[in-house]
C-alpha positions in Angstrom: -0.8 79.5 -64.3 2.7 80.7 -65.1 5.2 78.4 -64.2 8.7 79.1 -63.3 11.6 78.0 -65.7 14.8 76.4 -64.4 17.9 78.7 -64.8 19.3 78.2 -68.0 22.5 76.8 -68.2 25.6 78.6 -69.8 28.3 76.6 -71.1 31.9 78.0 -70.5 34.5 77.0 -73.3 38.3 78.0 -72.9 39.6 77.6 -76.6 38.1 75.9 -79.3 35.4 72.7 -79.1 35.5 73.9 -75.4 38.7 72.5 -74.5 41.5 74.5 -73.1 43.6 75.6 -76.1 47.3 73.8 -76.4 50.1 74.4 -74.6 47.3 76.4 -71.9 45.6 75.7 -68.5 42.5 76.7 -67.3 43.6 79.7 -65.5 41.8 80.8 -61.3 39.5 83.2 -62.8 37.5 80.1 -65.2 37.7 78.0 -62.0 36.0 80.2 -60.1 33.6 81.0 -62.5 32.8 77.6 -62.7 32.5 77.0 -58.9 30.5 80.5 -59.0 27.9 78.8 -61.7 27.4 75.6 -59.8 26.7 77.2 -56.6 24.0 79.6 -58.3 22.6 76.8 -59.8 22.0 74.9 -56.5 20.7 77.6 -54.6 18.6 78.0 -57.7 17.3 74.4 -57.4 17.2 74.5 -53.3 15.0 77.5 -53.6 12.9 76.4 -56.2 12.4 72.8 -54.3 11.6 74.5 -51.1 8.7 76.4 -52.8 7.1 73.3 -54.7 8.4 74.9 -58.3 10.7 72.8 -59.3 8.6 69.4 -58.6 5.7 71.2 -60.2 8.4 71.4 -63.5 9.4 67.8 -63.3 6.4 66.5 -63.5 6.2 68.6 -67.0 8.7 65.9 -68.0 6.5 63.1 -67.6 5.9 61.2 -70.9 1.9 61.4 -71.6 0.7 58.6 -74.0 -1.9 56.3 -74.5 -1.2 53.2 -72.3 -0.5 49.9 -74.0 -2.1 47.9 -71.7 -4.7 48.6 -68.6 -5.3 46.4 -66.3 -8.1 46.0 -64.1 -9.3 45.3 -61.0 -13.4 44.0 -59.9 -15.0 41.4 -57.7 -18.1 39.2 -58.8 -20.6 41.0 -56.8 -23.5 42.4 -57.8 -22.5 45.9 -56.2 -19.6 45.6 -59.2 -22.3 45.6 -61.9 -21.3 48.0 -63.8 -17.6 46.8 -64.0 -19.0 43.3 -64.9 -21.5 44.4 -67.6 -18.2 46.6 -68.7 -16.7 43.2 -69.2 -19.5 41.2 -70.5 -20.3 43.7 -73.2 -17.2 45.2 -74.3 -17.4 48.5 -73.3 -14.4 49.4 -71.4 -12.5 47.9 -74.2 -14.5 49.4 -77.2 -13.5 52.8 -75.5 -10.3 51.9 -74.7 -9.3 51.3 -78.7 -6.1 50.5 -78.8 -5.4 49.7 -75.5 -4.9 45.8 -74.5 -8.1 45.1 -71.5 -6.5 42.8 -69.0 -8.5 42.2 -66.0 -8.4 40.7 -62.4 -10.7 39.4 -59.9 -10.5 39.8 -56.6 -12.5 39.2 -52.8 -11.9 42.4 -51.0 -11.1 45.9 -51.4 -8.0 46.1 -49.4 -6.1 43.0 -51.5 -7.3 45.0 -54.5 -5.6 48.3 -52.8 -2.1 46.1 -52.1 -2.2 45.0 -56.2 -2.3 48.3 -57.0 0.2 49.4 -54.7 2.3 46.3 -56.3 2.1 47.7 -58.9 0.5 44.9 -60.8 -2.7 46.1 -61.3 -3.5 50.4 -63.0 -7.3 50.3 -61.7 -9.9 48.4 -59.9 -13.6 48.8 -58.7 -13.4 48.7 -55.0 -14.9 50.2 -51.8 -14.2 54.0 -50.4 -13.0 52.6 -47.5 -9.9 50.7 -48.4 -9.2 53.9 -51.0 -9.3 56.2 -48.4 -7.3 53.8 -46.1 -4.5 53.3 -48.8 -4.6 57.3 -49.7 -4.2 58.0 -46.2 -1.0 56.1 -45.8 0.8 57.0 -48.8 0.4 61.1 -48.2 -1.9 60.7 -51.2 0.7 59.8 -53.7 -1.0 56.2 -54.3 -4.3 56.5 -56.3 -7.3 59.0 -56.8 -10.8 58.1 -57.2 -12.1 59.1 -60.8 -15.8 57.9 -60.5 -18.4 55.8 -58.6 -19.9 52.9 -59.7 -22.6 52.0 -57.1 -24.9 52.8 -53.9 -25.9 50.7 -51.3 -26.3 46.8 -51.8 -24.7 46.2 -48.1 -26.5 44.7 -45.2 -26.5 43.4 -41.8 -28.0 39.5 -41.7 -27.6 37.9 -38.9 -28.5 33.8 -38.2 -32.3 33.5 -36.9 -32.1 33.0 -33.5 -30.4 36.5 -33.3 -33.1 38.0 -31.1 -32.2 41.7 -32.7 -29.9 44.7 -31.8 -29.4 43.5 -27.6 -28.5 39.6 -28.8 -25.4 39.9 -30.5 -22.9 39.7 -27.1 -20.8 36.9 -27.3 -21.5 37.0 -31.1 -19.1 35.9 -34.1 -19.4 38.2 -37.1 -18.2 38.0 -40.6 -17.1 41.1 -43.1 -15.4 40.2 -46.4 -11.6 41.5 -45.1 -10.3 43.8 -42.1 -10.2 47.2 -43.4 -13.1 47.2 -45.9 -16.0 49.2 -46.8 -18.4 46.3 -44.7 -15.7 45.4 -42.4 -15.5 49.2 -41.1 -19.5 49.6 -40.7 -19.9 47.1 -38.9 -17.3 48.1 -36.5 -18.8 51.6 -36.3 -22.0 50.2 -36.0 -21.4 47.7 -33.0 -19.4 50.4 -31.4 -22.0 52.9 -31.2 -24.5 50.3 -29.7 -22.0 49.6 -27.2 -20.3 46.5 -27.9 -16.9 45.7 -27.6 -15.4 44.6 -30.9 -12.9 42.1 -30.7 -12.5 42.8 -26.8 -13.0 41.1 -23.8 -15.8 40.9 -21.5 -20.1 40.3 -21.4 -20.0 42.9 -24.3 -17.8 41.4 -26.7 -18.6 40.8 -30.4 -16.2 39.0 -32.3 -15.2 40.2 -36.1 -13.9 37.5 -38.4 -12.7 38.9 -41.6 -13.5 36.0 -44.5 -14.5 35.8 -48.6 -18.3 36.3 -49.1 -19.0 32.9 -50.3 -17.4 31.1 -47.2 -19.4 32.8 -45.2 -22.8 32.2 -46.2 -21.1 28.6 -46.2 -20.3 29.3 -42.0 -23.7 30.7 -41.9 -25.6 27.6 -42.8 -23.3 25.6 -40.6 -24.2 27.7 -37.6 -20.1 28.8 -37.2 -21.0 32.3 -37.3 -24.1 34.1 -36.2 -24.4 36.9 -39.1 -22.5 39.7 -41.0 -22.1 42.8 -42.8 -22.4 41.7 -46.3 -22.5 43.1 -50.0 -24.9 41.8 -52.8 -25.8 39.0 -53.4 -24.7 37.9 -50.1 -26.9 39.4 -47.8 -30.2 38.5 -50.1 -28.5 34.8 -50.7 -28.3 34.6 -47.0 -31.8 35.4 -46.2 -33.4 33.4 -48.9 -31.1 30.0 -48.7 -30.4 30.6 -45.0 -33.1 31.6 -43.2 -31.3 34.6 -41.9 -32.7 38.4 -41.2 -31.9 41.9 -42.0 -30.7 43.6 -39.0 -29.4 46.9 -40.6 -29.8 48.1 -44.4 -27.0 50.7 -44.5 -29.6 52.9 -46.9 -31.1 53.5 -43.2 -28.1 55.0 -42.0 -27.3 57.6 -44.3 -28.8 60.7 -45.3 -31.5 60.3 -48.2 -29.8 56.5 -48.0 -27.2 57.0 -50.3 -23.3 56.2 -49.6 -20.6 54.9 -52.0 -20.6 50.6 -52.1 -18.0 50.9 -55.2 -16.2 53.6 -56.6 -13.5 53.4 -59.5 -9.8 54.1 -58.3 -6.4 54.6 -60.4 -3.0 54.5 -59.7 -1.6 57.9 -59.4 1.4 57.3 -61.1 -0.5 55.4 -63.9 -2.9 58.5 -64.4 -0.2 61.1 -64.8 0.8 59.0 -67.8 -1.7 57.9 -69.5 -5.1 61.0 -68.6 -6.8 60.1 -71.8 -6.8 56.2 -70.8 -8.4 57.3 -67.7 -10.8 58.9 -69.4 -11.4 56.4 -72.1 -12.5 54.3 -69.0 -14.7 56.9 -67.4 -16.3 57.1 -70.5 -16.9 52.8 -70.7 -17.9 53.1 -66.9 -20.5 55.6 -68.3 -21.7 53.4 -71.0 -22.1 50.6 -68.3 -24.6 52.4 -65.9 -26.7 54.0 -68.8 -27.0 49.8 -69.9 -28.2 48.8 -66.7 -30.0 52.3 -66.4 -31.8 51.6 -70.0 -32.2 47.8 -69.3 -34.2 48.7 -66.0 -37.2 47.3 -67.2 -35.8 44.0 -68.7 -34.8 41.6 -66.1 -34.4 38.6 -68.4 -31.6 40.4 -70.1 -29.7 41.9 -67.1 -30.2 38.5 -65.0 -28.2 37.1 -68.6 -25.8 39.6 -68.6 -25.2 39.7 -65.2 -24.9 36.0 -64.5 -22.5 35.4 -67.2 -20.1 38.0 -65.6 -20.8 36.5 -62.3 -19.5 33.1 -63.7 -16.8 34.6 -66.0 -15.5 36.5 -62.5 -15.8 33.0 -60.8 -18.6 33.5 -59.3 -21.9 30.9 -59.6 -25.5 31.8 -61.4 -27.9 33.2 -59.3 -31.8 32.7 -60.2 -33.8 35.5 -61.6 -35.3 35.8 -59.1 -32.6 36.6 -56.2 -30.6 38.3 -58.7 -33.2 40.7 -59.5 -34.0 41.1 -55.2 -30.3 41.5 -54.6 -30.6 44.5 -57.1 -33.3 45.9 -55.5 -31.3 47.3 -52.7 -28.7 48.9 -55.0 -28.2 52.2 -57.3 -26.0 52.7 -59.6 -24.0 56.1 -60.2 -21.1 57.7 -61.4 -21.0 60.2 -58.8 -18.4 59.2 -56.2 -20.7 60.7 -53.4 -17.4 62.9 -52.5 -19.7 64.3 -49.8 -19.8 60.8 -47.5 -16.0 60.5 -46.9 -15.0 62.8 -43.9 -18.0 60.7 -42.4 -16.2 57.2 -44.0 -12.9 58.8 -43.0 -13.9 59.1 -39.1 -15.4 56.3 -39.0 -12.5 54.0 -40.1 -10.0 56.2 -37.6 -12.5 55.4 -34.9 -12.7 51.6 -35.3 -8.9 51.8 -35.9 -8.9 50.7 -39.8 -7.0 53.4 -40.9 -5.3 57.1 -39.6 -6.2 60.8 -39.9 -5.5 62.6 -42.9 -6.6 64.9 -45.1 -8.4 63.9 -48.0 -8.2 66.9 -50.4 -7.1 65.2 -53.4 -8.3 62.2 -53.1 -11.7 62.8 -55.6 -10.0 63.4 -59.2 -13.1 65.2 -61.2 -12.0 66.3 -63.9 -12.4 63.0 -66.2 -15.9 62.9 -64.9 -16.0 66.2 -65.7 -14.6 65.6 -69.2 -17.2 62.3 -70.0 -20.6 64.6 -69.4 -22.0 65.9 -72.6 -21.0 69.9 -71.4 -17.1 68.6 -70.8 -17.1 66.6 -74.2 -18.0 69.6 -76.0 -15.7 71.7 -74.4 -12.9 68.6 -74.3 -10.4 69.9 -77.4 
């Protein structure tokens, strides 16, 4: 596309070096040239502002390099499997060369979202919901989705004397924080069955936002009577806890696929550093084809995946519920762009987040550039 250059700019000189010449003054006519040229240029600038040019050619001054450092962003859940295999096995940071790996681990989405926007974390693993929530608010200037990572994995336990759908009036509920992927089905979920959530009333369900492993801890000590939980959670609930499966989400989407984690980065750290960004695509890539390949061999993903459990700070699981929890999830670069005006209306309706539009928001291009077809064509 052609782009528009800034007007160039024409130095006046009045003598030599471009100083008045001695024993002279600058006479009207070079003052009003001057003025003359600084007006142009502002209307210039004003005009080329008001049509998006001029941003369009400041952002051609952006330094692009290779980042120094990335840092990122996961939780210890099994729907993060690929970032923790990633991890465990060196492949984000055997793609990312040069680039220092730092990492972070965190309980929810939306504290993931305010790291980012702190700008003390460049990328993070984290629900659609809190990435939509946080692109919403900031006009889409705070991050862009690059890939998924993982579909399904969530669930609705609830205690066992939860008689089913018509019992949960009166009801406490957990999700891991307000705002989240879980925390926003949920919501939707008990709204369209009529409860009120949060409310008052014989229809009231109340929604207490808390970290995964404190609520299976509530759950066995009968505090609260279910919720809308991620692997391993849900699974660790029903076999140590006696609890149920009210909902699997699978159930509620078409051909039971939705987005559980996707991979978000900072705008402003993606305009710098593209080939960083891609350098992780291409680890995240690497991760799903191991646990893709290593379908087959649950000794060796239970090993992989429990020591990045315990290295996130997260405890062991057996074999055995690790390789149940697992059951319920896919994993998937594709960031399922299709599911989020759904996601999007969902979280304006339980009053998570507000209307926007979300052009923008799905960054392909470094998926794009990862598949075999983009390497080739990649320069």
């Amino acid at each position: 596309m052609d782009r528009q250059q800034p007007p160039a700019l024409t130095t006046v000189t009045a003598g030599d070096g471009g100083r008045p010449a001695a024993g002279r003054r600058p006479g009207w006519p070079l003052v009003l040239t001057a003025l003359a040229l600084l007006t142009a240029l502002t209307v210039a600038a004003t005009v080329l502002r008001a049509n998006g040019t001029l941003a369009a050619w400041e952002q051609t001054a952006v330094e692009i390099s290779e980042a120094a450092e990335l840092r990122l962003g996961y939780f210890g859940n099994l729907t993060h499997a690929p970032a923790l295999v990633g991890v465990q096995e060196d492949l984000f940071a055997q793609e990312l060369g040069g680039t220092e790996l730092s990492t972070q681990v965190f309980g929810s989405g939306p504290t993931a979202v305010e790291a980012m926007n702190a700008g003390t974390v460049d990328a993070a693993f984290v629900g659609p919901s809190p990435a939509i929530n946080s692109y919403a608010q900031s006009g889409g200037e705070s991050l862009a989705i690059v890939a998924g990572a993982a579909s399904g994995g969530a669930q609705f336990v609830v205690a066992g004397d939860v008689a089913g759908a018509d019992d949960l009036a009166g009801r406490t509920l957990a999700t891991p924080d307000f705002g989240g992927t879980q925390d926003v089905a949920l919501r939707t979920w008990l709204a369209e069955h009529g409860y009120a959530v949060d409310g008052d009333g014989e229809d009231a369900v109340a929604i207490t936002p808390m970290p995964n492993g404190q609520a299976l801890q509530m759950l066995r000590q009968d505090q609260i009577d279910g919720g809308w939980l991620p692997q391993p959670w849900a699974t660790r609930a029903v076999q140590e806890e006696g609890a149920t499966v009210l909902v699997d989400e699978r159930e509620l989407w078409e051909d039971g696929r939705f987005p559980t984690t996707v991979l978000v980065v900072r705008q402003d750290f993606l305009e710098r550093h593209p080939e960083t960004v891609q350098r992780l695509v291409r680890g995240l890539e690497r991760s799903v084809d191991w646990l893709d390949s290593h379908e087959d061999d649950p000794v060796t993903v239970a090993r992989t995946l429990n020591a990045g459990l315990v290295q996130a700070g997260t405890e062991a699981l057996p074999q055995a519920t690790l390789i149940d929890a697992l059951g319920a999830l896919e994993w998937t670069t594709d960031p399922l762009t299709g599911t989020y005006p759904a996601l999007l209306a969902d979280g304006v309706a339980a009053g998570t987040t507000q209307d926007a539009s979300l052009e923008g928001l799905v960054d392909p291009r470094f998926l794009e550039q990862a598949s075999p077809a983009g390497a080739e064509a990649a320069p």
